[in-house]
C-alpha positions in Angstrom: 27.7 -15.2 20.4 25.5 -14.7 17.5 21.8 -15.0 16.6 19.7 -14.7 13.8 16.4 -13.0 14.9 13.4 -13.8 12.8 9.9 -13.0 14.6 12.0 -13.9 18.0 12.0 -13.6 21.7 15.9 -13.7 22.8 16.1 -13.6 26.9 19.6 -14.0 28.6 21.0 -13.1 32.1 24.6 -12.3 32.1 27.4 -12.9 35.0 30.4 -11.2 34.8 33.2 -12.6 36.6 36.2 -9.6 35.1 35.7 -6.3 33.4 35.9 -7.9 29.8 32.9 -6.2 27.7 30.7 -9.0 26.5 29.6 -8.3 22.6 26.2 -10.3 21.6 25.8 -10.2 17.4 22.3 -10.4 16.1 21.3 -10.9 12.1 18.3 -8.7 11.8 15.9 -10.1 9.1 14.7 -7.0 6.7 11.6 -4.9 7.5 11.2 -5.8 11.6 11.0 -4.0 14.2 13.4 -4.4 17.7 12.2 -4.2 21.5 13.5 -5.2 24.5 14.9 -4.2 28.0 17.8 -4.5 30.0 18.0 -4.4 33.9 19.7 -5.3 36.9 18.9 -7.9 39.3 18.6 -6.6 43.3 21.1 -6.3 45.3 23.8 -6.1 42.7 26.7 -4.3 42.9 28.1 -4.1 39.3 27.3 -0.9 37.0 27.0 -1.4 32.7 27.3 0.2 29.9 24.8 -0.8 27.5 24.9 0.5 23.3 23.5 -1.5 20.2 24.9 -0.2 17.4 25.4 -1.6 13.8 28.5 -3.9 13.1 30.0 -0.9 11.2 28.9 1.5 14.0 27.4 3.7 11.6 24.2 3.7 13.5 23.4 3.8 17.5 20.1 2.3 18.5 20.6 2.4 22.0 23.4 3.8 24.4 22.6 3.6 28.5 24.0 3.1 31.7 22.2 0.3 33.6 22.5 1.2 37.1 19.3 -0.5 39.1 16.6 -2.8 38.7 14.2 -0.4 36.8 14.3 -1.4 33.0 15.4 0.9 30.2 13.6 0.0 27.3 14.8 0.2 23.6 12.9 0.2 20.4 13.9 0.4 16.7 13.0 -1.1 13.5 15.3 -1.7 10.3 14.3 -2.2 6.6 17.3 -3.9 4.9 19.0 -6.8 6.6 21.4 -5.9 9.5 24.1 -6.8 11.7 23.7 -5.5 15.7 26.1 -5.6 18.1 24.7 -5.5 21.7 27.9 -4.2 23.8 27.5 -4.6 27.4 30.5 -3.1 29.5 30.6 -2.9 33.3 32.0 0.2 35.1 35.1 -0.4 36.9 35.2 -0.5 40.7 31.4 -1.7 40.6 31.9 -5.2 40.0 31.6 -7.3 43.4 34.0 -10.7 43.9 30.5 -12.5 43.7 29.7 -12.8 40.3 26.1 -13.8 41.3 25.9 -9.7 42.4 27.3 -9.1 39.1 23.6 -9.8 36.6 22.3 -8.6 34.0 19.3 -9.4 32.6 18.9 -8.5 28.7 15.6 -9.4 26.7 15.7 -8.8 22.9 12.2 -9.2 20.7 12.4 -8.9 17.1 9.4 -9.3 15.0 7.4 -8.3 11.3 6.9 -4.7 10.9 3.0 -5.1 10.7 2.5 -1.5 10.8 4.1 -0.8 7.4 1.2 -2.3 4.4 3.1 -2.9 1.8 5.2 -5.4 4.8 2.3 -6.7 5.7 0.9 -7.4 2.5 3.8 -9.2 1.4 4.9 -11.0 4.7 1.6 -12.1 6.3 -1.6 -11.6 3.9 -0.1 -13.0 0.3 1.2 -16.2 2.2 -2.1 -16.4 4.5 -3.8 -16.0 1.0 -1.5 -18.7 -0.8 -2.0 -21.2 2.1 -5.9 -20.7 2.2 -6.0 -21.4 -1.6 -3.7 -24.6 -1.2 -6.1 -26.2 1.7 -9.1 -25.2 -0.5 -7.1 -27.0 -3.7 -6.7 -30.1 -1.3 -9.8 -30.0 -0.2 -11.2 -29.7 -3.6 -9.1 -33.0 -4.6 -10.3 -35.1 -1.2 -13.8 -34.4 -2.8 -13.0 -35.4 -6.1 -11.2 -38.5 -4.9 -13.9 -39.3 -2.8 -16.4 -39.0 -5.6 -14.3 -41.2 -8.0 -13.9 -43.8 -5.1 -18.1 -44.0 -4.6 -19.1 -43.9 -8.2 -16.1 -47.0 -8.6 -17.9 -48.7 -5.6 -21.5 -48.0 -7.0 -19.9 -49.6 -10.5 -18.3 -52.7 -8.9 -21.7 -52.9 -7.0 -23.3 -53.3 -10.2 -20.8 -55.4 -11.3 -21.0 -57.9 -9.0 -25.3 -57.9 -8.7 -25.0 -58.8 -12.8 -22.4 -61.4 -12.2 -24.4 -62.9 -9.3 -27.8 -62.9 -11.9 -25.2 -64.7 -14.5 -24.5 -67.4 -12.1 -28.0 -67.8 -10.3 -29.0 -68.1 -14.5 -26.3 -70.5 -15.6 -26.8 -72.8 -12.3 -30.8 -72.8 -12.8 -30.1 -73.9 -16.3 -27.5 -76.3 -15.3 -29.7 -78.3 -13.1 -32.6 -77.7 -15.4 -30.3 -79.1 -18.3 -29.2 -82.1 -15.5 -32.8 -83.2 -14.8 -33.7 -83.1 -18.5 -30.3 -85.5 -19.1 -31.3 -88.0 -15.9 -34.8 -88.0 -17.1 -33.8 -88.8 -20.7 -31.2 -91.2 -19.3 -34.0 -92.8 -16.8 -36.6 -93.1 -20.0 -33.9 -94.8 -22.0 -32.7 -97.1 -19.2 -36.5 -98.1 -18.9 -36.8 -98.5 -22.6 -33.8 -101.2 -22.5 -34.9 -103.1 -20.0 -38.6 -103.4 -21.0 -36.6 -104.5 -24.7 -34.5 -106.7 -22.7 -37.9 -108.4 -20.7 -35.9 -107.3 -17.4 -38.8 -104.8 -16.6 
């Protein structure tokens, strides 16, 4: 089983059926810091042998015996990038045919070493910082956008009150230019029949 453990909760319980140790790997992301707790369930019969070490074993961050339902608690933290090993081994003769009386319960928390400045300069405040400038940015362009869309709306506005003057113009002098032509054609109508002695 492997994980890779970045600002994570891991919670397991474990049934052991034989006395095979059960080895859970973990990738460790650089500068964080490791808690967590292992304990038994009631009523269990079976016995472990708990260690976390490092995939080379060079170093031990946690070696107990987990014997009853108290928890033994484990804490470290890590600045380059590691690979853990959680080794959990049960005692021989402890282990019941049940493997329901056989638990473990193993919680493993790895998170940002806020304590450390520089960390939490790097990790948390420049990106906090970086995001905040990008919603302002956005923000900045939504206004800008917005501005652009009401002073084209404000133009077409315009626009459209000088083409509705235009045609209000052009259809006043149409039908002013219309009467003028029916009165010109009544007058000469008139004129030819009073020439023609029909009037």
């Amino acid at each position: 089983m492997f994980c890779l453990l970045i600002s994570r909760v891991f919670c397991e319980v474990f049934l052991f059926k034989d006395y095979e140790p059960l080895v859970v790997n973990f990738r460790l992301a650089a500068e964080n810091i490791s808690t967590g707790a292992f304990r038994l369930y009631p009523n269990n019969q079976a016995k472990f042998k708990v260690d976390i070490v490092t995939d080379n074993h060079e170093k031990k961050f946690f070696g107990e015996d987990i014997e009853d339902a108290n928890e033994k608690h484990f804490s470290f933290s890590n600045k380059a990038i590691e690979d853990v090993a959680v080794k959990i081994t049960p005692y021989h003769g402890s282990m019941d045919s049940d493997p329901a009386k056989n638990r473990i319960y193993m919680k493993f928390e790895s998170k940002l070493n806020t304590f450390d400045a520089t960390v939490s300069l790097k990790k948390q405040i420049e990106p906090a910082v970086y995001a905040l400038n990008r919603l302002v940015q956005k923000l900045q362009d939504v206004i800008e956008t917005t501005k652009n869309a009401s002073r084209k709306t404000s133009q077409l506005e315009k626009e459209h009150k000088r083409m509705f003057v235009v045609v209000v113009f052009l259809s006043f002098v149409s039908l002013v230019g219309y009467t003028v032509f029916n009165i010109v054609q009544i007058s000469l109508m008139r004129k030819y029949l009073h020439d023609k002695k029909y009037l």
